[in-house]
N, C-alpha and C positions, 0 to 999 in steps of 0.2 A: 545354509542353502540359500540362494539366491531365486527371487521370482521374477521369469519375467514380465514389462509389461506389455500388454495384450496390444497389437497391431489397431491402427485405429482405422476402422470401419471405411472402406470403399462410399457405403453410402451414405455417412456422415461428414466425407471430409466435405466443406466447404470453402466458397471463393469471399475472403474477408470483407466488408466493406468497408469504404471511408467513412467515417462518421465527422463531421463538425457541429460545433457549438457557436455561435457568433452572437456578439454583446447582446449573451438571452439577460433578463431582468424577471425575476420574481418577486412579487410583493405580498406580504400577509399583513393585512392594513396597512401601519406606519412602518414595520418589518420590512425591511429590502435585504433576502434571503440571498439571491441570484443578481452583483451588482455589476453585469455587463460582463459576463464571465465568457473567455472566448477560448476553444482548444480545437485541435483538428488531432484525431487518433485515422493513422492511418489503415488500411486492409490490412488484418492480421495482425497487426498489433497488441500486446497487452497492457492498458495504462490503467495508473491506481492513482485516485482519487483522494488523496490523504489531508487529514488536517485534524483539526478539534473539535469538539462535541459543538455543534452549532454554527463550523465554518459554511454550510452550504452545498458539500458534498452527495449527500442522501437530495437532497432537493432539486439537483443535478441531475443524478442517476435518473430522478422519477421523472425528470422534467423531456429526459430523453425519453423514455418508455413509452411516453404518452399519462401518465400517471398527475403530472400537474400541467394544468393551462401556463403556460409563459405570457409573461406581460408585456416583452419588446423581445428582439431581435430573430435568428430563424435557428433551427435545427435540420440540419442534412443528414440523408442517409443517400450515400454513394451520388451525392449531388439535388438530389429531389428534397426539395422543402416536407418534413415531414410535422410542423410544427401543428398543421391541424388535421393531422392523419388521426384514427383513432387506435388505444393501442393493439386492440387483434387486428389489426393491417397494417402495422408495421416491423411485423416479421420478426422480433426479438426476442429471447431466450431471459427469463430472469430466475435469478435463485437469491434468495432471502436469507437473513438472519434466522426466523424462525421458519422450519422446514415447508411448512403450508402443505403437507401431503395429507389427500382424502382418506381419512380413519375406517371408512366404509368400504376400500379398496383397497387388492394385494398389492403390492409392489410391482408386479408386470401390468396391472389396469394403472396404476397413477402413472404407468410410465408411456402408456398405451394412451393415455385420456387425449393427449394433444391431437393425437394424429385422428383420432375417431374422430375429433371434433372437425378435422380438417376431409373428411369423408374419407382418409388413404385407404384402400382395399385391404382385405383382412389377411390375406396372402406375405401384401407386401410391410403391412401392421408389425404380426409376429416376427418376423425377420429382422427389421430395428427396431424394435424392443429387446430384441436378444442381442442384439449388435450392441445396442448402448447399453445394458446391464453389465454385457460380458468388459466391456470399455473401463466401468466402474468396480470389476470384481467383486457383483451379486449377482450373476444369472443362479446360481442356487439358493438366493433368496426372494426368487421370484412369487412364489406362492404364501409368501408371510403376508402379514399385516401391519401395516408401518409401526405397532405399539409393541411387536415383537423384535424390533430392529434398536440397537444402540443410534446414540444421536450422529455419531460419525457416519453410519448407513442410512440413515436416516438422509443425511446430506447430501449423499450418495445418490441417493435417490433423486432425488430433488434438481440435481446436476443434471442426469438421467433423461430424466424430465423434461426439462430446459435444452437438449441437444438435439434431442430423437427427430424435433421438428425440421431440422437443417434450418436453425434462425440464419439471419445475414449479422448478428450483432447477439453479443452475449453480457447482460446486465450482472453483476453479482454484488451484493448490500451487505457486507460485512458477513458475509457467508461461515465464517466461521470464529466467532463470537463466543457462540453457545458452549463450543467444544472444550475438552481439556487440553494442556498443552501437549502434549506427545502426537493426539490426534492432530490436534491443529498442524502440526507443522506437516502429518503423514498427508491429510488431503490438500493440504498448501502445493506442496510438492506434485500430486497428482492431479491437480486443477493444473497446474503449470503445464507440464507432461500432456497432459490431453487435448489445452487449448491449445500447442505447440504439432499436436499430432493434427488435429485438424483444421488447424489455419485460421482460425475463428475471431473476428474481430473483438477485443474481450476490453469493458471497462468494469474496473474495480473497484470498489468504496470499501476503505478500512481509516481507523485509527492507531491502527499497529505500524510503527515505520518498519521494524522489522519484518513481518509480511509483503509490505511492499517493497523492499530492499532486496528482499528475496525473490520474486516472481515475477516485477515488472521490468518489460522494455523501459519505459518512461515512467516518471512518477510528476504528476503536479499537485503542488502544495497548494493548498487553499485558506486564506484566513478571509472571515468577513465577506465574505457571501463572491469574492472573486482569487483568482490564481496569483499566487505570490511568486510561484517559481515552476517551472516545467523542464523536466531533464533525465537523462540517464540517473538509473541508481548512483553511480560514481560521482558523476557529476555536483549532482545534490549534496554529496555529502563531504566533495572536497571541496567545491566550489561556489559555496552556499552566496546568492546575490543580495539576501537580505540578513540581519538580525534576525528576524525571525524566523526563515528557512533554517539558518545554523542552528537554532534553540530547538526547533521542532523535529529536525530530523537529526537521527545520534544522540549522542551524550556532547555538551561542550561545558567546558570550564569558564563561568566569567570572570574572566581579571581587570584589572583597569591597567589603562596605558594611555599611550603621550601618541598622537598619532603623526608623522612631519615629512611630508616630501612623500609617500604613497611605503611608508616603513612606520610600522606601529612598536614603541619600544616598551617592553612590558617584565618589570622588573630587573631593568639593567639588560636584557636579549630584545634584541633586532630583530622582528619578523615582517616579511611582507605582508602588507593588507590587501582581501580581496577586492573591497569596493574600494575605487578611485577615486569616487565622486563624491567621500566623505569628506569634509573641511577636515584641514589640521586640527590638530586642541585633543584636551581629555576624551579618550574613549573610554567604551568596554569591547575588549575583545576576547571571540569567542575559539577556546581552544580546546582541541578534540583530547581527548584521557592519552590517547597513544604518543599523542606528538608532546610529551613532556615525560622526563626521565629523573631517575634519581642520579646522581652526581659525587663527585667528592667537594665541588664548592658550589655556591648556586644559592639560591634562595631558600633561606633553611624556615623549619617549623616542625611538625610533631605529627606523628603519625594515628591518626582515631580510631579509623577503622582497615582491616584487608579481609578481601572477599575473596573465595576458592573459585573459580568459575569454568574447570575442566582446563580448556587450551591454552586457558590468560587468569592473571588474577586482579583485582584493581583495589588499589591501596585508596586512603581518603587522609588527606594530609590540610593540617590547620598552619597555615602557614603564621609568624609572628604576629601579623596585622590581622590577625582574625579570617583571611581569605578562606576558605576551604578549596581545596583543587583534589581531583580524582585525577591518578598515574593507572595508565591499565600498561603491567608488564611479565615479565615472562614468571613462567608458576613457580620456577627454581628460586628466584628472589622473594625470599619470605620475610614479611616485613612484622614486628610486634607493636599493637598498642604500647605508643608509650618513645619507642622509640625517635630519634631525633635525625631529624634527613634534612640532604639538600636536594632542591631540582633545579633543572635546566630544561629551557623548552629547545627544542629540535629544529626548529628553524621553519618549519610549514605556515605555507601562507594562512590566515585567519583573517573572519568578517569581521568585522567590527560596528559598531553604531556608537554617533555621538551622545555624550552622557545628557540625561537631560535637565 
């Protein structure tokens, strides 16, 4: 049986705003968290903020919310400097890693709290509270108490929460962290689906590429307190502009190669490289699991490990010189420990960085 899902609310849909970030600078003492980091998300958009535990991302988010003072550049919403707004007047919706719902309150008052605070008429109160519950499929868990809710409803709530106000701009900090995997991906998919129903300017902060691969318009990558790369899911992950974008998002294989004439040659196979502006000479180049096959001649080595992984499987193969390379291929090819293979890579363009 299939459900479906619930029409999104007349009174929640909203007009997305532009949001920019322009060379903002954060400092925690000697710490420069925020190094001139600059992005423009447009109306309605969903962009996820991705990178590694301490790239600057969380510090971003809060930097926009009103959450930290910035130490140079401005922050816009829909054009208006809001960098010394404070953040209850700046109209944004946040939802947290940990759920932050008042224990002392049923789930229709945590979800009611904003709007009381905002004085809306109790008329018009009850009416999106039941709008955004029915949105999250809890309006029958309205009269609980957040400690009788699983953490998925829990977050649920909390979403809930963050919408009812009709923010201009929707904050979310690794919102689903907490969760198991099965849920993670069910409210993944329904934060998508809802911000998508109501138009909602949405930025994301995760360290799951997969999450963001999955739900975002755009993704920018961040290392070191600024953006490395900004792009479509596809983009990013065919067309990675740095070393490190290729490393951090996907799976890649590092091989070494010869790099000559904008053609990286990497184990006797010819592939284009995607940055141009790398000098000839020894590379490492970085190649995705898929774009390398098993062969009848090719570079041979020994097979270590193969993994079942439902639609694909991906083998880990020690090639003679010690290299290790992951083949991800179809689940019919079963491969044993132990076994002796060759590969061939497939010809896809791959980034490269000079060795150092």
């Amino acid at each position: 049986m299939t459900t479906t899902a619930p029409a999104a609310p007349t009174s929640l849909i909203t007009t997305g705003a532009a949001v920019e970030l322009e060379a903002v600078e954060k400092r925690y003492g000697s710490h420069r968290a925020l190094a001139g980091l600059s992005l423009r998300v447009e109306p309605g958009e969903f962009v996820s903020l991705l990178g590694p535990s301490g790239c600057g991302k969380t510090t971003a988010l809060r930097a926009l919310a009103g959450l930290e003072a910035i130490d140079a550049g401005a922050i816009r919403i829909d054009g208006a400097d809001v960098a010394a707004v404070p953040v209850e007047k700046r109209d944004i919706g946040m939802v947290f890693q940990q759920y932050s719902l008042f224990p002392h309150m049923t789930v229709r008052q945590n979800v009611a709290f904003g709007l009381e605070m905002r004085k809306v008429p109790a008329a018009a109160r009850r009416e999106r509270v039941v709008e955004a519950l029915d949105m999250v499929h809890l309006v029958d868990f309205a009269d609980r108490w957040p400690h009788q809710l699983s953490g998925g409803q829990q977050q649920r709530v909390a979403l809930a929460r963050a919408l009812v106000t009709r923010p201009r701009v929707l904050l979310l900090d690794e919102p689903l962290s907490a969760l198991d995997a099965k849920v993670r991906v069910s409210l993944r998919d329904e934060i998508r689906r809802i911000q998508t129903d109501l138009g909602i300017t949405t930025v994301f902060v995760t360290h799951d590429q997969e999450e963001a691969l999955a739900v975002s318009d755009r993704i920018a990558v961040m290392n070191a307190g600024d953006i490395e790369q900004v792009g479509t899911p596809e983009e990013l992950y065919r067309r990675p502009v740095s070393a490190f974008a290729a490393d951090f998002v996907g799976q890649s294989n590092r091989l070494p190669g010869d790099l000559r004439d904008g053609d990286v040659f990497v184990y006797g196979f010819r592939v284009p490289a995607l940055d141009a502006g790398t000098p000839d000479g020894p590379v490492t180049a970085f190649v995705r699991p898929e774009d390398v096959a098993f062969a009848a001649e090719g570079v041979t080595g020994t097979v270590v490990a193969s993994s079942f992984l439902g639609s694909i499987r991906r083998t880990t193969v020690r090639l003679d010189d010690d290299t290790v390379v992951t083949v991800q291929h179809e689940v019919g090819d079963r491969r044993t420990t132990g076994d002796a293979v060759a590969l061939r890579l497939l010809g896809a363009p791959v980034a490269v960085a000079p060795l150092a």
